[in-house]
N, C-alpha and C positions, 0 to 999 in steps of 0.2 A: 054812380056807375063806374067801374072799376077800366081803366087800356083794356086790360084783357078781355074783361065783359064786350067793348066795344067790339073788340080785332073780330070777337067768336062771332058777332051780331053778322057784322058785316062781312064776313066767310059766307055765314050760311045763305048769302043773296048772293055772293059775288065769285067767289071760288070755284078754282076747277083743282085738282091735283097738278097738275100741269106748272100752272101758274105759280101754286104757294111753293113749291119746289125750284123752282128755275132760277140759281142763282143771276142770272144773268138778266132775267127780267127785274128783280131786285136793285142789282147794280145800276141800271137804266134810271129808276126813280129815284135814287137815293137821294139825291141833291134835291130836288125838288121838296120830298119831306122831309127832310132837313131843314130847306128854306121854308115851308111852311110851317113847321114845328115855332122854328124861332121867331116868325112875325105873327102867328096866330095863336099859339101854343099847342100842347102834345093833343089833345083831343080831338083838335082841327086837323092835324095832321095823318092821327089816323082814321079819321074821315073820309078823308080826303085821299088817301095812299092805306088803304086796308089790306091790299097784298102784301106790300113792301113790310107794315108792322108783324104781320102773322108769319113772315121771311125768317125778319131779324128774332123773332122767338125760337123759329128753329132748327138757325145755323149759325153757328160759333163764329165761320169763317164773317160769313155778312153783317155779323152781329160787332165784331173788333173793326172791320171797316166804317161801320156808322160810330164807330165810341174815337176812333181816331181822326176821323173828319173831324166829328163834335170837337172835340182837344184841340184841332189845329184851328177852326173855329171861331171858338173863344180865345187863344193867345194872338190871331188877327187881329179880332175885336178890343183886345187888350193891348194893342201895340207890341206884343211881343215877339214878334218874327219881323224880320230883315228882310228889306226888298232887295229883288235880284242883282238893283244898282249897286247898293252899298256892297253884298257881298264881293261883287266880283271889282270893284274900283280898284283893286293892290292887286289885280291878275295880267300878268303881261300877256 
């Protein structure tokens, strides 16, 4: 069964217009399915957060803020961003 298969399943029990709309109810969850994505994977997550996936289908705006969390992310997880400390240690 295909995300999207999933996202539609779990609309048609759980959606209002309201909801799949409201960027702001989106932004709310995001982290969450994010955290859930990564320790359970993507179909747990849209389980689990079925507003939040049917959101990022269809808006751009909340769609680049989940792809850019995601990216910061993995360079965390990969050691590649700089803790606050080292940044700022040569700042008078």
């Amino acid at each position: 069964m295909s995300d999207l298969w999933t996202v539609h399943r779990s609309l048609e029990r759980h959606a209002t217009v309201k909801d799949m709309t409201a960027c702001a109810t989106c932004q709310e969850d995001l982290a969450g399915a994010i955290d859930k994505e990564r320790s359970d994977g993507r179909m747990a997550s849209i389980q689990a957060y079925p507003m939040v996936w049917a959101h990022l289908l269809m808006c751009p705006s909340c769609a680049e803020t989940y792809r850019l969390v995601v990216v910061l992310v993995d360079a965390d997880a990969a050691g590649l961003l700089l803790s606050i400390h080292t940044v700022l240690e040569g700042v008078p």
